[in-house]
N, C-alpha and C positions, 0 to 999 in steps of 0.2 A: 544823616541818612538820605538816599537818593530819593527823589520822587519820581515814578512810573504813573505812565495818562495813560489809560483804557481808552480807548476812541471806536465807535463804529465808522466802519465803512464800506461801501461797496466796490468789490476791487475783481473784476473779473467775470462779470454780472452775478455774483454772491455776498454774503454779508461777512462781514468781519471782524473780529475784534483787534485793531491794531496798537501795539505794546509802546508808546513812544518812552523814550528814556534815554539819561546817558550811558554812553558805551561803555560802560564800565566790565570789566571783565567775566565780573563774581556774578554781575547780572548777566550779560552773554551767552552764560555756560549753561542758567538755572532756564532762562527762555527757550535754549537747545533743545533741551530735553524735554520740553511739551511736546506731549503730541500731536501731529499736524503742523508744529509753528514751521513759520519757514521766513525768508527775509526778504524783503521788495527793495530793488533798489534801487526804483521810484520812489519810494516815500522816503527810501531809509529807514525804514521801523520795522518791527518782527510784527508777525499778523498769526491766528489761528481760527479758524472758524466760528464764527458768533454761536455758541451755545449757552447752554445753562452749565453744563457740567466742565467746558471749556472754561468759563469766566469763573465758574471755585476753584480748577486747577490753575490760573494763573493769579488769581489773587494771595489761594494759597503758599503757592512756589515762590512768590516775592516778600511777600507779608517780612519774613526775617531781613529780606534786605534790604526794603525801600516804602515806600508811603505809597499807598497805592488809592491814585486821583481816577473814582465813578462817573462823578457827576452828570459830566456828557453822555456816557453811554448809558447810565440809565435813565436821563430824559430822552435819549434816541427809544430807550426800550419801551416810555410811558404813550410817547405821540404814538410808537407803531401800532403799539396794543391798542387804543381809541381809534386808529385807522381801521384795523383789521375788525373791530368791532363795528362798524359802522357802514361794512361793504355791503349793499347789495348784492343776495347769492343771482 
């Protein structure tokens, strides 16, 4: 089974959730069809807008065909939350 990294990034002054993985076809096709996803060909990775409902549709859309690696993005999601928490309005 393939393994897909969830990574955030900011790529265009917005956030993002970018798909690294191998180029595998079967995966290529299933990335496609997210909505919003599109390809940087900077990074070389498919990206789609950092949401909540963006990161269950691509967790979900892979789950059958790859291992799908959080980690990173959700400590990216734990510091932000503690930052945002702690702004001075």
């Amino acid at each position: 089974m393939e393994i897909a990294t969830l990574l955030p990034h900011i790529h265009r002054g917005a956030e993002y959730i970018f798909i690294h993985c191998v180029q595998a076809k079967a995966l290529k096709e299933v990335i496609k069809r997210l909505p919003g996803a599109r390809w940087s060909r900077t990074y070389k990775a498919w990206y789609v807008p950092l949401s909540l409902d963006n990161y269950q549709r691509v967790c979900q859309s892979l789950a059958p065909l790859a291992s799908v690696e959080t980690t990173v993005l959700r400590n990216y999601l734990i510091k932000r939350k503690n930052v945002q928490a702690t702004k001075i309005p």
